[in-house]
N, C-alpha and C positions, 0 to 999 in steps of 0.2 A: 801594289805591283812590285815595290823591293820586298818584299818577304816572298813573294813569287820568285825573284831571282833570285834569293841568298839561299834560298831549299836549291832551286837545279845547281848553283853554283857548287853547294856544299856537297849535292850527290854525285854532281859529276869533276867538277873540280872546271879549268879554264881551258879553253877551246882551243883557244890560237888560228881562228876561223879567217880565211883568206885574210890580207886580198891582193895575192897572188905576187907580180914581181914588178906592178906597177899600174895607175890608171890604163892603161890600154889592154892589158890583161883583164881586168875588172870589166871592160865595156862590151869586150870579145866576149867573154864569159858568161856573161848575163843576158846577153843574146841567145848565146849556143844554149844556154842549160834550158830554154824553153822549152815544157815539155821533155826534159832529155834526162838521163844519168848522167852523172859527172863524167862516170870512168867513160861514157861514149863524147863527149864533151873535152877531156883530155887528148883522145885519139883525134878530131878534129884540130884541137891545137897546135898538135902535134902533126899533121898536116900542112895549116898554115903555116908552119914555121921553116920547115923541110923546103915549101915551096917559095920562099922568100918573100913572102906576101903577110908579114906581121908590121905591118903599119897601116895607119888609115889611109895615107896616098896611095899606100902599095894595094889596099882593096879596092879604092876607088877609081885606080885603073883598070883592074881586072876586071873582064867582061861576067855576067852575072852568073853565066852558065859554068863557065870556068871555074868559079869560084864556090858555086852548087856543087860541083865535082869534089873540089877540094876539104869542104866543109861534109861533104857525103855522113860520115860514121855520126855524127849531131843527130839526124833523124829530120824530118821535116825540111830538107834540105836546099830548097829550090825558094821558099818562104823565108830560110834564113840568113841565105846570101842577098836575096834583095832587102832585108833590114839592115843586112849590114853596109851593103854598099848605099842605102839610105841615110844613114848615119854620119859615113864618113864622106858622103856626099853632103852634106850640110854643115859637119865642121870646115871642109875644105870651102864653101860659099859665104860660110856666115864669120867662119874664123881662121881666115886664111891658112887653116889646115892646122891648126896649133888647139889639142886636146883640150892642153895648160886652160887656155884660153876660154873655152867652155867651161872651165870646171872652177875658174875663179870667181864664178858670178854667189851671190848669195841664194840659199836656199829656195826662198819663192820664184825669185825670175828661173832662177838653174832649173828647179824643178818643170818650172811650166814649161822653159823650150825644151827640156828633155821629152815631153807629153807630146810634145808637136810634129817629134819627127817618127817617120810610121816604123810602126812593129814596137814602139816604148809605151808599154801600159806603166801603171801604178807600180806595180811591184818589180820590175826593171830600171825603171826611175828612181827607186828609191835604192835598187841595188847600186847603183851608180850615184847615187847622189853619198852616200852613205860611207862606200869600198871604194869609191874609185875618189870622191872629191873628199870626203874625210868630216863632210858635215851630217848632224845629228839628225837622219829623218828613217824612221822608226820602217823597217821592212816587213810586210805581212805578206806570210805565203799560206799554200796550204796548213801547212802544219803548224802554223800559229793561228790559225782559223779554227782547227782539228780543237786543238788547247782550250782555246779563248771560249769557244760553245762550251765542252765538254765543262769549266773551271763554271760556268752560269755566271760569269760575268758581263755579259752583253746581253742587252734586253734584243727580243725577237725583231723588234724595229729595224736594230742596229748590223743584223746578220750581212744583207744583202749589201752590206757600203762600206767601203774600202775603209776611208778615213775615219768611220767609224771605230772598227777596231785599232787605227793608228791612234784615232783623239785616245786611249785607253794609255797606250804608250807616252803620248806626249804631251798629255795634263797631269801624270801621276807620276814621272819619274823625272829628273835632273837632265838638260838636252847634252847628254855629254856623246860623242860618236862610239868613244872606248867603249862603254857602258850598254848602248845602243848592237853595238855587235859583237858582243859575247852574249848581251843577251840571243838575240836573234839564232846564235849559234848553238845555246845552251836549249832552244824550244824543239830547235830542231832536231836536237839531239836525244832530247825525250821522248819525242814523237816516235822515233824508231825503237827508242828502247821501251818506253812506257803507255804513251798515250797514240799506240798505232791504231790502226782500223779497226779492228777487237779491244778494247781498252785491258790493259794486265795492272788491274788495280792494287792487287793486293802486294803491298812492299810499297806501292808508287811515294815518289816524297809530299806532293801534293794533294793524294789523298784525303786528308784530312779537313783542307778546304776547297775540296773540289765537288760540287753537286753531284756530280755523276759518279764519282768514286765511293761520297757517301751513300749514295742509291744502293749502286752496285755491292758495296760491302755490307750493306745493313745496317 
């Protein structure tokens, strides 16, 4: 898995991939991008912020539809105001409204009440546990799914489960967070430039030990 990184590293050089201007950035973010484009994900932010409703207190005063409105350009909009006023409705009950306070816990508790509250699947969990708390757990999105099949490094078992392709990340590589999202930044990155929905094998840096690239190139 480091020789996986040190090829995109060396092809594409270092990301500088969020996270953004602070936990609360990171938690908004990883909400909105669900299903979304960033740049539609920006305009949303860019929203709440105009509207004075960039803190967790300040959304979980706001009434749900109000805040549907606000969060409108996101896409999904009505689903993703009540995640978030779920959210910030649970920091302000469980941790009298103090981020900090969620996000000091260690990895396995953190992770599990991140799961607990609705609209945090695995890969939101992990973007927050990761950008926003600074600890090392390994992000799977599509596009590291796209990869991970394509490279034949996961037995067909292992496709359909999450931690499956995370165990890949965090029994072969060093649990460092730095390390952790540049990689994560650098799959992503390929994904658009190399291993998109048509694979463009030929030049790819991976290529060479990639099953599907070997395929494809002969």
């Amino acid at each position: 898995m480091l020789d996986l990184y040190h090829r995109l590293l060396d092809r594409y050089g270092p990301q500088g991939w969020w996270p953004g201007d602070g936990p609360l950035d990171v938690v908004i973010g990883a909400i909105l991008t669900q299903s979304a484009a960033w740049t539609n994900v920006e305009r949303a932010i860019a929203n709440l912020k105009a509207a004075g409703c960039w803190s967790l207190e300040a959304i979980h005063q706001q009434t749900q539809d109000d805040l549907a409105a606000i969060i409108r350009p996101s896409g999904y909009f009505n689903a993703k105001a009540r995640k978030l006023k779920a959210f910030a409705e649970h920091v302000h009950l469980h941790h009298s409204g103090h981020l900090e306070a969620l996000l000091s816990q260690g990895i396995v508790p953190l992770r599990a009440e991140l799961l607990s509250i609705h609209g945090i699947g695995p890969e939101t969990a992990d973007d927050i546990v990761l950008y926003a708390a600074g600890k090392p757990s390994f992000v799977i999105d599509a596009y590291t799914r796209r990869i991970v099949q394509r490279l034949g490094i996961l037995s067909e078992e292992g496709r359909q489960d999450y931690l499956a392709y995370q165990g890949l990340f965090h029994e072969n590589l060093p649990r460092d967070p730095v390390l952790f999202n540049e990689y994560h930044a650098l799959l992503d990155r390929h994904a658009k430039e190399a291993c998109a929905k048509t694979p463009r094998c030929a030049g790819c840096c991976l290529a060479e030990v990639c099953a599907t690239g070997q395929r494809l190139l002969g």
